[in-house]
FIKE-611462 format. One record per residue (C-alpha): residue in one letter; x, y, z. Coordinates in steps of 0.02 Angstrom, whole numbers, plus 50000, padded with zeros to 5 digits. Layout:
% FIKE-611462
AXYZ...
//
This chain:
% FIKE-611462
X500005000050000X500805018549957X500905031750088X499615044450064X500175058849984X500365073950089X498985083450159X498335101550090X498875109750265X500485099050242X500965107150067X500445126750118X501525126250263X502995120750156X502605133750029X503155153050045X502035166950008X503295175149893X503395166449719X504935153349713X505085139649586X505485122949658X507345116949645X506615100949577X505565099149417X504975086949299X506235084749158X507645097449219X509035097549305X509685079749333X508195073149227X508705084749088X509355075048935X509945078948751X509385074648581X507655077248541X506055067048554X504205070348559X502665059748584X501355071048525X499785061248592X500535061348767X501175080648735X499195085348665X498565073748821X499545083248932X499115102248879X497375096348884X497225094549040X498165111249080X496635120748989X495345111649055X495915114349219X496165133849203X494385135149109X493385127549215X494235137349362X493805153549283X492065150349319X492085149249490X491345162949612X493055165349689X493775170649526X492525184249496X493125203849491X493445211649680X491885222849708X491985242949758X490665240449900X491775227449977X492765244750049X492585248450213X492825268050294X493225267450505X493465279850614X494375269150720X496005271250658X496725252750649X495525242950589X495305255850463X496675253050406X496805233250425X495245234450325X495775244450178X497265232950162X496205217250156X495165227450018X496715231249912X497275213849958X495765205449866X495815217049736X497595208749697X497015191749729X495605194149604X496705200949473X498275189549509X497235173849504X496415175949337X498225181649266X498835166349337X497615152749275X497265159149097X499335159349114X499065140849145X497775138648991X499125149048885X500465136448926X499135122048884X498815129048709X500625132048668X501225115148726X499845108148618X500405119348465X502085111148498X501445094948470X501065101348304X502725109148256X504005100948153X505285114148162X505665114748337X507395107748334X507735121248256X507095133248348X506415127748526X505315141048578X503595139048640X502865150248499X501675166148502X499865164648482X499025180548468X497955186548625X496715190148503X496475170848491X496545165548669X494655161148697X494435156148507X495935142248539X495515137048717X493575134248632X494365125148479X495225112748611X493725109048726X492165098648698X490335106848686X489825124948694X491205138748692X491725142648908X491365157248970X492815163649071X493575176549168X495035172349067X494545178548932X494855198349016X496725194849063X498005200649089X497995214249236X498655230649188X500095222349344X500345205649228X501755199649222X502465204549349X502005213949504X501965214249701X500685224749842X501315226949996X500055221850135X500875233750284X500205247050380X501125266050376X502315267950497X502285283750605X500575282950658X499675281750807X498635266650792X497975267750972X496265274351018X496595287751077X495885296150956X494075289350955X492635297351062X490895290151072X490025296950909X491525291750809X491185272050850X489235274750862X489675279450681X490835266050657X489635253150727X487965257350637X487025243850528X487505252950357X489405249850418X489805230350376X491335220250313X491105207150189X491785191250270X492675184350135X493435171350215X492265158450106X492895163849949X494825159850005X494445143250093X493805139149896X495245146549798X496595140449925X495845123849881X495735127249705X497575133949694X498315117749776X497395108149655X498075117249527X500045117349606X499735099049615X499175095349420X500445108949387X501865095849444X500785080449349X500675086549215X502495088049226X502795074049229X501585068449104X502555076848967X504195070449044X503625053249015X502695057048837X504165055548808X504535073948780X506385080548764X507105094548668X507355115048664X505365119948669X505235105448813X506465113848923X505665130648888X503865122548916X504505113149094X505275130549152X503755141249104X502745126949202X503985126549352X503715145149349X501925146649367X501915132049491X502985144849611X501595156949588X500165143749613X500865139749767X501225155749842X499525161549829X498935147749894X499725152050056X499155169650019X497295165350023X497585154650162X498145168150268X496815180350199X495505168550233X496125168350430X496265189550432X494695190950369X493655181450450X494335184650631X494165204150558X492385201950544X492155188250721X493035205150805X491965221450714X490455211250754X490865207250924X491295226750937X489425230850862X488505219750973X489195223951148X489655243751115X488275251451191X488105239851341X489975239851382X490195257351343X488555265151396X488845278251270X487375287651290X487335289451472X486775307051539X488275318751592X487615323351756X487555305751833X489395305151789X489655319651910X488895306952064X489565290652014X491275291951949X490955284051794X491755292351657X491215301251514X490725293151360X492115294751282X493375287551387X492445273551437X492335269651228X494225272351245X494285259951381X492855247451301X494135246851129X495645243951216X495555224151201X494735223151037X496215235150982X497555223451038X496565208150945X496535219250781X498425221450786X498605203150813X497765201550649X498875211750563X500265204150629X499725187950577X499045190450410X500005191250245X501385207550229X501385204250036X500615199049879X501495194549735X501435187049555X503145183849451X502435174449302X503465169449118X502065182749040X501645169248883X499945180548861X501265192248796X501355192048604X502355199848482X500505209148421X500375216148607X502235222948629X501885232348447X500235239048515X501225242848674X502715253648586X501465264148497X500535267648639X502255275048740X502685285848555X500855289848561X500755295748753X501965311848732X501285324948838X500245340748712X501455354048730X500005367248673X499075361848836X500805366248945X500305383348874X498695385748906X498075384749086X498425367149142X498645364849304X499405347249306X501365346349340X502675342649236X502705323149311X500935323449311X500965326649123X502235312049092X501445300449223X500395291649073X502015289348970X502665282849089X501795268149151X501785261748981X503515261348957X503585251649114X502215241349061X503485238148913X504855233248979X503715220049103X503215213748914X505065214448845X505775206548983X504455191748945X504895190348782X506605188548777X506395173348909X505215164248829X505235170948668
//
């Protein structure tokens, strides 16, 4: 009988959060061998199942866009501020997961257009199939009705390559010292509520090892095709590649699942036991008789604790999120389109004379995230061709 394989909680807390490709892969390194050799049913088998994978994946409910009314203003001045990192946080997710599994499906289909190449000894690269055809080839390879897919709206304007940090500003007071009574009876109204998504990471933590783990068979699957040759060793290290990123946002999503739903356990708590713990609205003159307080330091005094549990959420949640991916969505069609856009995005001189009140680096601030979109795309290129 074989040992069973390890465990999902076994395999995140081996993992990092910050993208690393594994020191061992499928058909590299000590497996690597000369010569050239390709079993195209086994290769075709293979990339099959890296597009089915990533389609049906880009159906899910935990792949869907980040929403705007997931954003959450506090007075309270730390979990303000936990909370608008969580927001930004599964804004990234959202946007690094969908680069990451249609860069999954993009690997599939140019695999599978290696199986149909007869020039790759020649020269081994994984080709370049226009982004323009992504949904038209993933729907050419898959049975039944064309998939709908979030997919099919990648890349991120951050794609390939990008990183948030997750860590509050330093410098600032984030005691409560600060708050009074109508600032949390504010905070703590029914029209203020956090989204727990804590659901929607347990799912795509599960869904990204799944996809670290058919990552690696796959692997091996065109390893043992056989499969050997330039465009294999490109294809293994473009799959080694994204397997780094699949697995450090697993982790990720693990640890955002945690934040936010203790987040939530904590503003709730907060909401529910406010006014009787605080007595916010007690009169001011039986204060004067009974040495209670005023309202606001006894909110002060009621946040204290929660305070301390909010920082322990910080402190435990992710400090980063990160993709590093071999950008195969990038084509030679969308560097072109890409270069005309940076000649195109010169700032209108006749404006600088007229009364525009932007600054100088505000004028070139368009310019210049396109060229450093560009480079992103030219780095790519030249190593993956």
């Amino acid at each position: 009988m074989r040992d069973p394989g390890p465990t999902s909680s076994d395999l995140l807390s081996q993992w990092d959060s910050v993208p690393k490709s594994p020191e061992y892969w499928p058909g590299l390194g000590n497996e690597h061998s000369d010569g050239y050799e390709i079993d195209r049913a086994g290769v075709r088998a293979a990339s099959l199942g890296l597009v089915k994978l990533s389609a049906s994946a880009g159906n899910e409910k935990y792949f869907a866009r980040y929403p705007d009314n997931f954003y959450l203003s506090l007075n309270w001045r730390l979990p303000g501020a936990i909370g608008q990192l969580l927001y930004y946080a599964g804004r990234a997710f959202s946007d690094f997961s969908a680069d990451l599994y249609a860069e999954t499906a993009m690997a599939g289909l140019l695999i599978e257009h290696c199986a149909q190449r007869y020039d790759l000894v020649e020269e081994p690269l994984l080709g370049d199939i226009a982004r323009s055809r992504f949904e038209e080839r993933i729907a050419a390879m898959l049975p039944g009705d064309s998939p709908r897919s979030r997919l099919f709206t990648t890349p991120s304007e951050d794609y390939p390559k990008s990183s948030l940090s997750l860590r509050l500003s330093e410098g600032v007071d984030y005691s409560v010292g600060h708050m009074t009574a109508e600032k949390a009876k504010e905070d703590f109204s029914p029209d203020k509520r956090f989204h727990d998504d804590s659901p929607r990471y347990r799912q795509a933590t599960d869904a990204l090892v799944e996809l670290a783990r058919a990552l690696q068979s796959r692997a091996q699957d065109l390893r043992d095709s056989p499969w050997r040759g330039g465009a294999a060793d490109n294809a293994q290290t473009a799959l080694r590649q994204i397997y780094g990123n699949a697995t450090a946002l697993a982790v990720v999503a693990a640890g955002l699942a945690t934040a936010t739903s203790r987040y939530a356990e904590l503003l709730d708590w907060c909401r529910h036991n406010f006014d009787r713990g605080a007595d916010p609205d007690r009169s001011d003159r039986r204060e004067f008789w009974d040495f209670g307080g005023t309202p606001d330091s006894r909110t002060r005094a009621f946040l204290e604790e929660p305070n301390r549990e909010f920082m322990t959420v910080y402190e435990d949640m992710p400090k980063r999120i990160e993709q590093n991916l071999p950008g195969l969505l990038v084509t030679d069609q969308t560097i072109a389109e890409t270069r005309k856009r940076v000649d195109e995005l010169w700032p209108d001189l006749d404006e600088r004379l007229m009364n525009d009140s932007r600054t100088e680096e505000d004028r070139w601030e368009p310019r210049k995230q396109e060229q450093e979109r560009l480079l992103k795309y030219e780095e790519a290129e030249k190593r993956f061709g």
